[in-house]
NULO-997888 format. One line per field, with one value per residue (C-alpha): y, x, z; residue in three letters; residue number from 1. Coordinates in steps of 0.001 Angstrom, whole numbers, plus 524288, in hexadecimal, padded with zeros to 5 digits. Each point is the difference from the previous one (the first is absolute). Layout:
N
north	(Y, ...)
east	(X, ...)
up	(Z, ...)
aa	(ALA, ...)
i	(NUM, ...)
! end
This chain:
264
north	(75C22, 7F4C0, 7FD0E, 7F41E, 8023B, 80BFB, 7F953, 7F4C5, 809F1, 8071E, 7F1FD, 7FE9C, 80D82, 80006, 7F1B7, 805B9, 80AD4, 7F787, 7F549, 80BF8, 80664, 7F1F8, 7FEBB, 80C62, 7FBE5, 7F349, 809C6, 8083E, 7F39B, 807D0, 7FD4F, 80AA2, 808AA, 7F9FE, 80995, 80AD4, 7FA97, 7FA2B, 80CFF, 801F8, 7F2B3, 805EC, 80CE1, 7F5A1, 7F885, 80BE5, 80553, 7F32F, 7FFE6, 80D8D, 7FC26, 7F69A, 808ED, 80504, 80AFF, 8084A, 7FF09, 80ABE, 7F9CB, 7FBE5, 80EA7, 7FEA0, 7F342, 801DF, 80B48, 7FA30, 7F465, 8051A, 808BF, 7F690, 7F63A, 80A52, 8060E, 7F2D5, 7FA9D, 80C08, 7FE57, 7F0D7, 80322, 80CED, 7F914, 7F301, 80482, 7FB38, 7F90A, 7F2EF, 7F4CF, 8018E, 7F605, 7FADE, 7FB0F, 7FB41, 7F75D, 7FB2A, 7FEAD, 7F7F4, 7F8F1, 7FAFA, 7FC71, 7F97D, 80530, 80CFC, 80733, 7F8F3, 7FD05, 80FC3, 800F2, 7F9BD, 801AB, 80DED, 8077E, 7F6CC, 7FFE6, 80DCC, 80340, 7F49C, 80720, 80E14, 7FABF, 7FB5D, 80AFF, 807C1, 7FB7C, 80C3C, 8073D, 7FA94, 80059, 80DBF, 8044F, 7F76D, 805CD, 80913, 803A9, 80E77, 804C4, 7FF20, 8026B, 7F2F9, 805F7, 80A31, 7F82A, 7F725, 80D59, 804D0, 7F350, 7FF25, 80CDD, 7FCEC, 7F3E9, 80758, 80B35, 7F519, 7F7E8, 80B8A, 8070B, 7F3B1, 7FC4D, 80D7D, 80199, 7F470, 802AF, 80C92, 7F8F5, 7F5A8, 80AA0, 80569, 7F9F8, 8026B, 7F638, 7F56C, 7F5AC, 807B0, 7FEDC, 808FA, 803B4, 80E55, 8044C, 7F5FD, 7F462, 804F0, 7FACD, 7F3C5, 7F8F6, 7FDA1, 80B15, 7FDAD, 7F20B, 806AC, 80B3E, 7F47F, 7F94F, 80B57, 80286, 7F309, 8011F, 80BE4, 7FB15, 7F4BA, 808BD, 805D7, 7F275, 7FE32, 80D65, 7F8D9, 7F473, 7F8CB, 7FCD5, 7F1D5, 803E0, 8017B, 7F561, 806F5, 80BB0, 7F6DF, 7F77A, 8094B, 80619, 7EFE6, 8011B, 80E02, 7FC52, 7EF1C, 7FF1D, 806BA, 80E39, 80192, 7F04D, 7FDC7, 80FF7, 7FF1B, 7F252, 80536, 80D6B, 7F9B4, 7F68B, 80C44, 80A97, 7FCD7, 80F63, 7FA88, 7F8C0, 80B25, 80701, 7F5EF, 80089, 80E3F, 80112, 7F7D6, 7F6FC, 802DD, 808CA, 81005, 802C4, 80604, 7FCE7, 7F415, 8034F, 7FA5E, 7F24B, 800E9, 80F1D, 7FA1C, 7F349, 80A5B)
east	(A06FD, 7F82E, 7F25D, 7FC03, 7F0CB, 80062, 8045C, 7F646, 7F77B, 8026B, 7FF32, 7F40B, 7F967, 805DD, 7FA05, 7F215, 803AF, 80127, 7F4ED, 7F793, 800C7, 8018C, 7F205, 7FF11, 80734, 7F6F7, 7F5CF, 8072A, 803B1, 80D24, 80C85, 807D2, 7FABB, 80AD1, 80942, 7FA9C, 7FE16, 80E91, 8076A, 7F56B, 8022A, 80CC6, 7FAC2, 7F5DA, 80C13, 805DF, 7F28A, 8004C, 80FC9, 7FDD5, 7F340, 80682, 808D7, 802F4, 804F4, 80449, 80EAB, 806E1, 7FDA2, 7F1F4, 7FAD3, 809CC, 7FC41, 7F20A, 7FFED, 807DB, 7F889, 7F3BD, 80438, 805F5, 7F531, 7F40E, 8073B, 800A9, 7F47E, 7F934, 80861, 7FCA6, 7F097, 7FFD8, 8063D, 7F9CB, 7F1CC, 7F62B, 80B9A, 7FBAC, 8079A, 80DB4, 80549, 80AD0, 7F5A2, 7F66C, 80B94, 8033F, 7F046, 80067, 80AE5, 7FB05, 7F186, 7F918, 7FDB2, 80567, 7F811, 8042C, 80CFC, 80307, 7FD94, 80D69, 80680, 7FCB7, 7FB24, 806BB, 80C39, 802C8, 7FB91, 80BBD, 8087E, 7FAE3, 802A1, 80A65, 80830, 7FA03, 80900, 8091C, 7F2A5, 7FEDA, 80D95, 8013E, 7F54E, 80106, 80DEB, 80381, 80CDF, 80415, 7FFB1, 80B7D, 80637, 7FC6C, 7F054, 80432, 8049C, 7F317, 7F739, 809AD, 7FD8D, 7F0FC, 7FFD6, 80910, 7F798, 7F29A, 803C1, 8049F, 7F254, 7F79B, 805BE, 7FFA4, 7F3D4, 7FA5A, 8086C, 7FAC2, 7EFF1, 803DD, 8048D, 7F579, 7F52D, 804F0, 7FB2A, 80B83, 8082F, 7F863, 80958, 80C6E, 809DD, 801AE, 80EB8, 800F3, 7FF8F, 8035C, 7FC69, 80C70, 8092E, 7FB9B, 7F3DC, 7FA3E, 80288, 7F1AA, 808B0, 80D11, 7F7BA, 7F8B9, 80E3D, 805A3, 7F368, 8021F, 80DFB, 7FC9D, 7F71F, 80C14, 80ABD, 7F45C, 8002A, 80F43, 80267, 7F631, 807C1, 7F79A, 80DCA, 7F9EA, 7F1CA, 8081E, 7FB8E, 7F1EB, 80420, 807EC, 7F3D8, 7F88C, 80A2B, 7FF36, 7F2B6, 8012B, 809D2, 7FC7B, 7F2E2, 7F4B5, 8078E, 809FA, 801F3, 7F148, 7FD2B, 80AE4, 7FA17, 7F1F2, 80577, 808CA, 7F5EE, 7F563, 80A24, 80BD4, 8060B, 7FFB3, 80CFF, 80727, 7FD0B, 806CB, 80B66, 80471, 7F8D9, 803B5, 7F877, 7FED1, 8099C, 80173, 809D1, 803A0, 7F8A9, 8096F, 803B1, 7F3B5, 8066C, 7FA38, 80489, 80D76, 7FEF5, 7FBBE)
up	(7B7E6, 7F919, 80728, 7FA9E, 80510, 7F7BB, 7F5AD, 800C9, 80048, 7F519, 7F8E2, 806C6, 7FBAC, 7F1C1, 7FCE6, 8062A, 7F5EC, 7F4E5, 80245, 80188, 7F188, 7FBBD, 8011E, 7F96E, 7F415, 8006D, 7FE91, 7F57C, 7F819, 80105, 80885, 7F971, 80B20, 8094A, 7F95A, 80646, 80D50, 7FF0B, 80419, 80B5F, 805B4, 8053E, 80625, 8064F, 80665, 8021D, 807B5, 80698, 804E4, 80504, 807E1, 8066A, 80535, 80D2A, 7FC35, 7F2AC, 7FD26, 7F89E, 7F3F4, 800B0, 7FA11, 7F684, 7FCB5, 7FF9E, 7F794, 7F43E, 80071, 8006D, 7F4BC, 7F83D, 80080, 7FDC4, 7F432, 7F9F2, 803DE, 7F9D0, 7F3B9, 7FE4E, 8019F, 7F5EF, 7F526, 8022D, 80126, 7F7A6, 7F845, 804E3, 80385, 7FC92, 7F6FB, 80885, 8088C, 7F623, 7FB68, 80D3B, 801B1, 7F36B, 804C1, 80A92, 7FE08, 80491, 80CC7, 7FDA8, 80908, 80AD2, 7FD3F, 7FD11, 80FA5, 800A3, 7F51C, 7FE27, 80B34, 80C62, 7F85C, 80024, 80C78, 8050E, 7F7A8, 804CD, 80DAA, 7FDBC, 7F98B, 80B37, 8098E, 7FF5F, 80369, 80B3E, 804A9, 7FDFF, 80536, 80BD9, 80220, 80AF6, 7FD3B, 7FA5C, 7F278, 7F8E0, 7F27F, 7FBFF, 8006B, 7F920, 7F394, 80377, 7FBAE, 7F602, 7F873, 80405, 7FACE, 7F117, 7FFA4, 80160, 7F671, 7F64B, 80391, 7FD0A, 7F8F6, 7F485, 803C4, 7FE04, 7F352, 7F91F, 80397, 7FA70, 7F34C, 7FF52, 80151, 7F282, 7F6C6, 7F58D, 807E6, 7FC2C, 7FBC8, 80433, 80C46, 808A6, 801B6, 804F1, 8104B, 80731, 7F6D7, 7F8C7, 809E3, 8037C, 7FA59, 80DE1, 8066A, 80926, 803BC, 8039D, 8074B, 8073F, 80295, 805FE, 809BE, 8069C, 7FF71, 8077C, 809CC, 800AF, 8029F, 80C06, 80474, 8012A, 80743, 80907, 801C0, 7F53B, 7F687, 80000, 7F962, 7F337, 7F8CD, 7FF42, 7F6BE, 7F7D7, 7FF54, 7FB0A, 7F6CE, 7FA85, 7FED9, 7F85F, 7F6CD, 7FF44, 80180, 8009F, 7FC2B, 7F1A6, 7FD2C, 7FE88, 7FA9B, 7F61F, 7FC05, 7FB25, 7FB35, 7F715, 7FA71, 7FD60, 7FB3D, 7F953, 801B0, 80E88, 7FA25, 7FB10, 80B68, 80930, 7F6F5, 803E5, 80DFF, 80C9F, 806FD, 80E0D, 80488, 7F99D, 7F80E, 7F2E1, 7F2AC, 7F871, 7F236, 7F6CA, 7FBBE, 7F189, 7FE68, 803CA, 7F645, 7F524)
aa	(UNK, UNK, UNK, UNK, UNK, UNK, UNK, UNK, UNK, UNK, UNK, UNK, UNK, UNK, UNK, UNK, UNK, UNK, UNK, UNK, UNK, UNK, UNK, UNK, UNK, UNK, UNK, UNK, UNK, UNK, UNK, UNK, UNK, UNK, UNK, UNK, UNK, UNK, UNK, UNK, UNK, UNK, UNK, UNK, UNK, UNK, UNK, UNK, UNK, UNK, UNK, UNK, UNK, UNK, UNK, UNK, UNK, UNK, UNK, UNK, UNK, UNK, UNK, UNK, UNK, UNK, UNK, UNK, UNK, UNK, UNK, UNK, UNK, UNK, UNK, UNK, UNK, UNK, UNK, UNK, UNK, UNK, UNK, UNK, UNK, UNK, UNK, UNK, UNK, UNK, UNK, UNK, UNK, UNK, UNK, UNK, UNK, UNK, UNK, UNK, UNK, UNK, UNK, UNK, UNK, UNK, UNK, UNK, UNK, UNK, UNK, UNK, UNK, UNK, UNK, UNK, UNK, UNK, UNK, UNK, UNK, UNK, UNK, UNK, UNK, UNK, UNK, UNK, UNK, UNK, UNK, UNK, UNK, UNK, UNK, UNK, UNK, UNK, UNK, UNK, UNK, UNK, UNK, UNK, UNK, UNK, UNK, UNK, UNK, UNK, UNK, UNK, UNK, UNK, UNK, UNK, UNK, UNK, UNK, UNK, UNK, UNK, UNK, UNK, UNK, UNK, UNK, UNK, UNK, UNK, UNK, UNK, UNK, UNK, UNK, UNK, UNK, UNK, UNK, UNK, UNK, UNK, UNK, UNK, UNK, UNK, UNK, UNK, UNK, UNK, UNK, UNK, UNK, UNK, UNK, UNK, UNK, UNK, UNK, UNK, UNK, UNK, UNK, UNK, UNK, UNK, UNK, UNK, UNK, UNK, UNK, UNK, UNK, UNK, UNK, UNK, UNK, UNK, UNK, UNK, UNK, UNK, UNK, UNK, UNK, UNK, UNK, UNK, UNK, UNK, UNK, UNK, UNK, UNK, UNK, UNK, UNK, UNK, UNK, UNK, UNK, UNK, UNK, UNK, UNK, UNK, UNK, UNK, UNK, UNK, UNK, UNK, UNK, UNK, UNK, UNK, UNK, UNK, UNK, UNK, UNK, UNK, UNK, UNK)
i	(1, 2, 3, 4, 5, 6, 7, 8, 9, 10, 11, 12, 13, 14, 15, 16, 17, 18, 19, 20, 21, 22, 23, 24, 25, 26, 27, 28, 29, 30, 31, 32, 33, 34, 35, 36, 37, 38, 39, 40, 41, 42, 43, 44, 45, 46, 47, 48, 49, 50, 51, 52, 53, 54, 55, 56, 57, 58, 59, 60, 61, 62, 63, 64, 65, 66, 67, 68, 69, 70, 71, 72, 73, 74, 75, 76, 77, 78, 79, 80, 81, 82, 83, 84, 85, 86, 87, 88, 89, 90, 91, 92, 93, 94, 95, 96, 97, 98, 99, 100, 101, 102, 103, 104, 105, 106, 107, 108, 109, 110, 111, 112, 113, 114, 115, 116, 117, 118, 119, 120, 121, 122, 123, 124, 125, 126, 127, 128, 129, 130, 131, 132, 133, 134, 135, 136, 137, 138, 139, 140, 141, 142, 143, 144, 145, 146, 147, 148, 149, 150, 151, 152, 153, 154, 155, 156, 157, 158, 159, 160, 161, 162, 163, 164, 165, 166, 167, 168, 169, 170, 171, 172, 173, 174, 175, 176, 177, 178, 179, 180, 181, 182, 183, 184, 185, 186, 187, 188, 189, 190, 191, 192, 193, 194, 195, 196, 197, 198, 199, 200, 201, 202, 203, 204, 205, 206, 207, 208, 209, 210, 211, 212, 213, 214, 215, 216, 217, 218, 219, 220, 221, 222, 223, 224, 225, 226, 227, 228, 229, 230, 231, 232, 233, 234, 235, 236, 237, 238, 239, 240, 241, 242, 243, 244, 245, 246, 247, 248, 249, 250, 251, 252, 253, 254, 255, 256, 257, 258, 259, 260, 261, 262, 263, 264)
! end
């Protein structure tokens, strides 16, 4: 059932959120700290939908607990291999690219625009959570993907700090474990979670919040995830080419013949 209070509340708490450790990246002279806080902005409007509750429903638990999992693991993950790194460079360009004013400006254009997104893509949140109606096998494929996605997440999140941390693979690609299949396989993992919390949703009655996970599976594979990654890889590495030529994109699947070995 879709409570529109809740939901305006969830806006309501997420934005608080977000002006909030604005000031603290005012203070920081760095906005790059908005990726950590972006995965907690939904277990914030998750707190806040279940709050407003009369009652838990027979998915609110269930909900609770793979949110709050999801978003600490990647929270934690953002913040260990971004501290004392600095300001990443896709914000200092998008600092540089809109000065003057910057620090203001990145109030909107960085920290209130994800928390509309965050809200946003919340909405299956919400309507599962808010749902009374009895588990079903649609739930069940909701966790089984929750739980592919998370084991993709990190499980290639964990794989590459591993690789980074040696200092041999300076320079090189990483193309074994997961990062053999597909060259995002954090971004597919991340896919499949809120394809998982969507499929939650729809054995709630929530079929019509699916324009939220393919949102954010845009936003993974158009925007802020491989389009703009591949971009910047490419530029500092040229093995990064080579590599795309025999592994796939987005989705897992077997290693393509090596176009040059072929041309030979």
């Amino acid at each position: 059932m879709f409570d529109f209070n809740a939901f305006l509340s969830g806006l309501a708490a997420v934005l608080v959120f977000g002006v909030v450790f604005w000031i603290v990246s005012v203070i920081k002279r760095d906005v790059s700290i908005v990726d950590s806080l972006w995965s907690l902005m939904f277990l914030l409007a998750t707190l806040v939908y279940i709050a407003s509750l009369a009652g838990a429903g027979p998915r609110t638990g269930i909900v609770l607990m793979l949110v709050t999992v999801w978003s600490l693991r990647l929270s934690i993950h953002i913040t260990v291999r971004n501290w004392g790194e600095g300001e990443d460079y896709r914000y200092q360009q998008i600092r540089a690219n809109n000065e003057p004013g910057f620090t203001f400006k990145s109030l909107y254009i960085v920290f209130g625009l994800q928390a509309v997104l965050a809200w946003i893509i919340s909405l299956p949140l919400l309507l599962a959570v808010n749902s009374t109606a009895p588990l079903g096998w649609l739930d069940g494929l909701g966790i089984a993907l929750w739980l592919l996605g998370m084991t993709f997440e990190a499980g290639g999140d964990y794989q590459l700090l591993r690789f980074k941390r040696d200092a041999g693979n300076r320079g090189k690609v990483l193309d074994t474990g997961f990062w053999r299949y597909t060259r995002h396989p954090n971004y597919f993992g991340e896919a499949c979670i809120w394809w998982g919390y969507f499929a939650i949703a729809a054995a709630a009655g929530g079929w019509w919040s699916v324009f939220a996970p393919a949102l954010m599976t845009f936003l993974l594979l158009k925007v802020s995830g491989v389009a703009m990654l591949e971009k910047d890889i490419q530029e500092r590495r040229p093995a990064y080419r080579e590599y795309i030529e025999r592994t796939n994109a987005f989705l897992p699947g077997p290693r393509k013949a090596n176009l040059k070995s072929q041309e030979a």
